[in-house]
N, C-alpha and C positions, 0 to 999 in steps of 0.2 A: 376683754369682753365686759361690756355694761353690766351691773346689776339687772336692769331688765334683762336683757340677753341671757343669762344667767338663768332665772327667773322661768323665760322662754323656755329654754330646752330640758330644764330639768321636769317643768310642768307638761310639756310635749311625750317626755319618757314614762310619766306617772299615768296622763292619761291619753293614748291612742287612738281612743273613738268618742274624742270630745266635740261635737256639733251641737247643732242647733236642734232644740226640744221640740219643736210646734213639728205639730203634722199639717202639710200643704200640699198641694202640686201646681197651686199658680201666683203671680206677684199679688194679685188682688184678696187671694185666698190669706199669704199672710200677712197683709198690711190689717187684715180684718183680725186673726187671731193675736196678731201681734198685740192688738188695740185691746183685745178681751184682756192677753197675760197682765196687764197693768193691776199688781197688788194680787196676786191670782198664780196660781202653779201651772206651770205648764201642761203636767197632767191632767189637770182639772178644766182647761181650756180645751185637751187634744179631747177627751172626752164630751162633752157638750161641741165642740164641732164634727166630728165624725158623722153625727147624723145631719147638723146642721149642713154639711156640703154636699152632703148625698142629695137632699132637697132641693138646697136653693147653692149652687157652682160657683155663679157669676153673678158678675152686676146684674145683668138685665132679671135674673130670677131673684137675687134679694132687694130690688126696685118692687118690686108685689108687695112684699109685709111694708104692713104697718109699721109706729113705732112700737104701738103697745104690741105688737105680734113679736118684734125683735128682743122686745124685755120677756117673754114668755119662754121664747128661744135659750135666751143666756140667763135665765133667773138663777141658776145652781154659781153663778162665779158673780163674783164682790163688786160691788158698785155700777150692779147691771143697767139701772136707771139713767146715771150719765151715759156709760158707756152705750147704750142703744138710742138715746138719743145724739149720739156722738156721730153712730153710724149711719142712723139713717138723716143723717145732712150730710155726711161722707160722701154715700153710694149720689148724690145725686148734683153735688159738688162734680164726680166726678163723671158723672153724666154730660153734664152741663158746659162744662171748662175743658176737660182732658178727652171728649169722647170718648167715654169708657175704660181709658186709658189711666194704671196707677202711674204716675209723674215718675222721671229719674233723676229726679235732682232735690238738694236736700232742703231750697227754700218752695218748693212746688209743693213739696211733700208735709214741712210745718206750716204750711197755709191750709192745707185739711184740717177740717173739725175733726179737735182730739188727738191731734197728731202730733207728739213732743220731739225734739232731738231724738230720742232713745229711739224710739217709732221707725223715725225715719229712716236712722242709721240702721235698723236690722234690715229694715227694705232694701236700703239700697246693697246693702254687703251679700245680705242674703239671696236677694232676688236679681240682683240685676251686677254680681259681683263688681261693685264701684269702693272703694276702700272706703272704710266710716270705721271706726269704733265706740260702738255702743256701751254703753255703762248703766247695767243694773243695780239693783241692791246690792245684789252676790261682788259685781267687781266693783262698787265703790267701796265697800266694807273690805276686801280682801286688798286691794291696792292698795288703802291707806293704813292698813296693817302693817304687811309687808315691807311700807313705808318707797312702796314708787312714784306716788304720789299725796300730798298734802289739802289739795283742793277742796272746799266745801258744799260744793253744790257738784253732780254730777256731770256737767257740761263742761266744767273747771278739770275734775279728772279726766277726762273724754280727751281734752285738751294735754292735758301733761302726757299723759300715755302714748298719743299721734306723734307725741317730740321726740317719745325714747326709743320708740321701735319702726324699724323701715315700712312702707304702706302693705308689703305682703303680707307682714306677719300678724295685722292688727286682727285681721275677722277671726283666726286662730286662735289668738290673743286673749280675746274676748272668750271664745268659747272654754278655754282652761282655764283661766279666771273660774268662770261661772259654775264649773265642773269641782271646782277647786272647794270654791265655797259651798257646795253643796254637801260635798262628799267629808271635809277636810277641816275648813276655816269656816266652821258654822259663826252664826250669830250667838248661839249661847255655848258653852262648853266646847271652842274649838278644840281638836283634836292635835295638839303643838306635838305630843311625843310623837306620832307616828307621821307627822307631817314632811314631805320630802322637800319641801323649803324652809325648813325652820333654821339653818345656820344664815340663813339669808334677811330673814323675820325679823323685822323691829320687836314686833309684838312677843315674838320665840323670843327674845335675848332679854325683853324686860321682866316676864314670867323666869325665868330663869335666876334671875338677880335675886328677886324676892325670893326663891326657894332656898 
């Protein structure tokens, strides 16, 4: 068994009810939150859209706001400015080109205003179950820990990670990852002693040397 593989199941045992954070019920619903989470807590997105969907669903009801109406909407989450004007060339991108329709494919999808790799791939995995693996903060910081991957840019990890594990396991993958990091392999004072991949850990075996 691979070190990811390894990796895989032991993080699979740890956490059980590792999905996806955004609250949605439709493709268009989280291509839009998806877009707010950038630099943003998923909490803090689920809350500012909760009310935001009750009002405006779908495209044809967020085509009404403004832009300055969409920066009034999401002013409580970071870099609301780009991000609503991101959206409202989105919603009308996707008017225009897709009939209303979010795209299922991954270069349809980063031709949207504001639409990165990362974007794309939650959509596609998450909405329209097409394998992607997406790479946040949480699992570029925990991968290259761990030492499953080296790559410097997140597209680079994205890439290593699709090599090491079969296309079923990536969306999963992804999710304990990010669970991982959240809970576990923080960005400051990770949690190595009680971490259930730490004989596995680059980062566990160098903290250890030094003690």
């Amino acid at each position: 068994m691979t070190k990811a593989e390894k990796v895989y199941q032991l993080l699979k045992a740890a956490y059980p009810d590792a999905k996806c954070g955004l609250d949605y019920a439709t493709p268009f619903q989280l291509l839009i939150s998806t877009m707010l989470s950038a630099q943003a807590t998923d909490k803090s997105v689920n809350k500012v859209t909760e009310d935001l969907y009750m009002q405006y669903p779908d495209l044809d009801s967020f085509l009404k706001l403004s832009q300055e109406e969409i920066e009034q909407k999401i002013k409580q989450i970071g870099l609301y400015k780009n991000k609503a004007k991101n959206i409202y060339n989105l919603l009308r991108v996707l008017r225009d080109k897709y009939k209303g329709e979010v795209p299922k494919n991954m270069d349809e999808l980063m031709s949207l205003p504001g639409v990165g790799r990362k974007t794309a791939s939650v959509v596609l995995v998450e909405a329209f179950k097409i394998p992607a693996f997406p790479v946040d903060t949480h699992v570029f910081r925990v991968t290259r820990r761990i030492g499953l991957a080296k790559g410097n840019t997140a597209d680079k990890v994205s890439d290593e990670m699709m090599k090491k594990l079969p296309k079923y396991k990536w969306h999963l993958m992804h999710h304990l990852l990010i669970t991982h990091g959240r809970s576990t392999c923080t960005a400051q004072s990770p949690k190595c002693e009680s971490c259930c991949i730490k004989e596995l850990c680059n980062y566990c075996k160098k903290i250890a040397k030094k003690q």
